[in-house]
C-alpha positions in Angstrom: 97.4 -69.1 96.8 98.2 -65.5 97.2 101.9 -65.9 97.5 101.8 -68.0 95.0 100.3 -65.1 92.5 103.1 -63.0 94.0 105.2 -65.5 93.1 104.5 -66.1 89.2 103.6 -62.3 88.7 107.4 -61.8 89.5 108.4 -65.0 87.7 106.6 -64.1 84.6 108.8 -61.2 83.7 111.7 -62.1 85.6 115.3 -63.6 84.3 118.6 -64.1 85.2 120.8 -60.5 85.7 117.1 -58.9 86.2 116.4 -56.7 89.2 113.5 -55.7 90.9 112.4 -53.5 94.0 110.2 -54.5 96.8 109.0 -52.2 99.6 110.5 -53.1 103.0 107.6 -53.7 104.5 106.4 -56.6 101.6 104.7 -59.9 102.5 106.8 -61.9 104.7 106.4 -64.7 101.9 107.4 -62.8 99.7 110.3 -61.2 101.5 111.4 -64.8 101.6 111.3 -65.1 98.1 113.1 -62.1 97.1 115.9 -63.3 99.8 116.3 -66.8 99.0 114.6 -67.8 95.4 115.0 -65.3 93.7 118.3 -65.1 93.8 119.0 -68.8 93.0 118.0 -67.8 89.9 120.3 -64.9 89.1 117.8 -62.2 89.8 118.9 -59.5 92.5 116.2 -58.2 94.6 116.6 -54.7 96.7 114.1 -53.8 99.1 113.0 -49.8 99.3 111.5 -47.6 101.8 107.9 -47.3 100.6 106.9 -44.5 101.6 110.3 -42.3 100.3 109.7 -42.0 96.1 112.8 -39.8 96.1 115.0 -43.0 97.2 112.7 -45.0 95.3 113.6 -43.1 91.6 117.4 -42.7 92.1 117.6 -46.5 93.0 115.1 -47.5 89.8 117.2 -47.4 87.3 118.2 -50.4 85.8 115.3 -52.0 87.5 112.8 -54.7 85.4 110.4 -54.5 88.1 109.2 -52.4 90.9 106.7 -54.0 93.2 104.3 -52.1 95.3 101.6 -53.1 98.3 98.8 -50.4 98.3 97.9 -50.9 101.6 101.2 -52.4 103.2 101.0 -56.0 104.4 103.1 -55.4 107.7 102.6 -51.5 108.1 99.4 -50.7 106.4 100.9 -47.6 104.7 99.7 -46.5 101.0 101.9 -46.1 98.9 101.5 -43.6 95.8 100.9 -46.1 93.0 100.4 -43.5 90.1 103.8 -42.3 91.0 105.2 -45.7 91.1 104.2 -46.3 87.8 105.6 -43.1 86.4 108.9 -43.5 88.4 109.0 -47.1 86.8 108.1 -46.1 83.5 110.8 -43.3 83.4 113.2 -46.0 84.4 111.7 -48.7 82.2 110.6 -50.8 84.8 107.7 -52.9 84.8 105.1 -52.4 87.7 103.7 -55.2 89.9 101.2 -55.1 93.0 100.2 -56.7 95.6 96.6 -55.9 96.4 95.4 -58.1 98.9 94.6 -55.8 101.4 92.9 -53.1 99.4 91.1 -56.0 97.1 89.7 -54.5 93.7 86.9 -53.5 95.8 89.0 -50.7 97.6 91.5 -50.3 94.4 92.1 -51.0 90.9 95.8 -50.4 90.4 95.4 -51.3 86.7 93.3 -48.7 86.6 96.4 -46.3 87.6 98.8 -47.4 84.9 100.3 -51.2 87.1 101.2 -54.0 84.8 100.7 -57.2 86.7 98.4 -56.9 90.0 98.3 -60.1 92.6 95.3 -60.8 94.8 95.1 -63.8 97.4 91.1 -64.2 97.2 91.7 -66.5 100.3 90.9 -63.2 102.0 87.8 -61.1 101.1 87.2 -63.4 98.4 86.7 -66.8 99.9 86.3 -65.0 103.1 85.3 -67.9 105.7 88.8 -69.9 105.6 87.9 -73.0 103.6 90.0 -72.2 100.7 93.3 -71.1 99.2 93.6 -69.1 96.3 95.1 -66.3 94.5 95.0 -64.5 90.9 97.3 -62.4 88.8 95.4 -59.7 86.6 97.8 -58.7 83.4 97.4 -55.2 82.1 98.8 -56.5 78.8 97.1 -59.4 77.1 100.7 -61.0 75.4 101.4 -60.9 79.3 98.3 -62.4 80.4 99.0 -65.3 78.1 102.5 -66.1 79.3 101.7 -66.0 82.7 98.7 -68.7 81.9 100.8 -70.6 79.8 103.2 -70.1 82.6 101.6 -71.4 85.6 100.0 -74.1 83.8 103.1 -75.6 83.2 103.9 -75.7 87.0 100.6 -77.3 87.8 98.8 -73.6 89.0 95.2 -74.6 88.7 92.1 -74.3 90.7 89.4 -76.9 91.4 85.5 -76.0 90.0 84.5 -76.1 94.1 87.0 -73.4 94.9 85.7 -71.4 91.8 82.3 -71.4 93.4 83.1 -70.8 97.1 84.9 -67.6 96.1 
C-alpha cells in the first residue's frame, strides 16, 4: 500500500537514536506512525511547519531524515523540495517524499535531488478502487537494494494481477 511505502522508505534508513522530521500536515497514517511506531523503536519523530524552511533548518540538525509531501495530504500546500533537499543536505539528513498526490506525472522529486520517494499507485495508478498498492523509488542503487531486500523479508510483495491493473 501507500502507507506501507511510507512506512519502509522511513524504515529503510531509520535506527534506534535516529530522528526525522515530518511536515504537520503528513498523512494521517503516517502521523500515526511517527507518534506511536516509530518510537517503539527508539527513533524520535518531530513534526515541522511545512511551509516555514527557516524553522525547518534551525530544527534539522541532527536529523537522519527529513520528509516532505509536495502537494500536502491534509492542506494541499507545496512545499519547496529543492530547498528541502539543500536544507537536509547541509544538515546531513537524508530526504524522503511522499508523492501521492502530485504522482510522477505532476513531479519527479528525484529529479530535484530527494533520496527515497513513496507513491501509493492505489490512486492515479490503479485508479478505479480494485487494488492496493504502493512503491518506493531509491535515488541510490545500494539503497534500492536494502529496501528490496528489506521488504521482502517482511512479506511486501505484489500479485502479477495487481501488476497489470495498475
Amino acid at each position: 500500500s501507500g502507507q506501507a511505502a511510507n512506512a519502509f522508505a522511513m524504515l529503510a534508513v531509520l535506527r534506534a537514536g535516529d530522528r526525522v522530521l515530518l511536515p504537520d500536515t503528513c498523512y494521517g497514517p503516517t502521523r500515526d506512525l511517527a507518534q506511536t511506531d516509530l518510537p517503539a523503536l527508539g527513533i524520535v519523530a518531530e513534526f515541522y511547519d511545512p511551509t516555514d524552511l527557516s524553522a525547518l533548518d534551525r530544527r534539522a540538525a541532527g536529523a537522519r531524515l527529513i520528509w516532505a509531501e509536495s502537494p500536502g495530504s491534509l492542506t494541499l500546500e507545496m512545499q519547496d523540495i529543492p530547498a528541502i533537499v539543500a536544507i537536509a543536505r547541509r544538515h546531513g539528513a537524508l530526504t524522503g517524499c511522499d508523492n501521492t498526490w502530485a504522482s510522477p506525472l505532476n513531479f519527479r522529486p528525484l529529479d530535484h535531488g530527494v533520496d527515497l520517494v513513496a507513491e501509493a499507485l492505489s490512486k492515479h495508478f490503479g485508479g478505479h478502487s480494485d487494488l492496493l498498492m504502493g512503491a518506493v523509488t531509491a535515488a541510490d542503487a545500494e539503497l534500492g537494494l536494502r529496501l528490496k531486500a528489506q521488504m521482502g523479508r517482511f512479506g511486501i510483495g505484489v500479485s502479477p494481477d495487481d501488476v497489470a491493473l495498475v
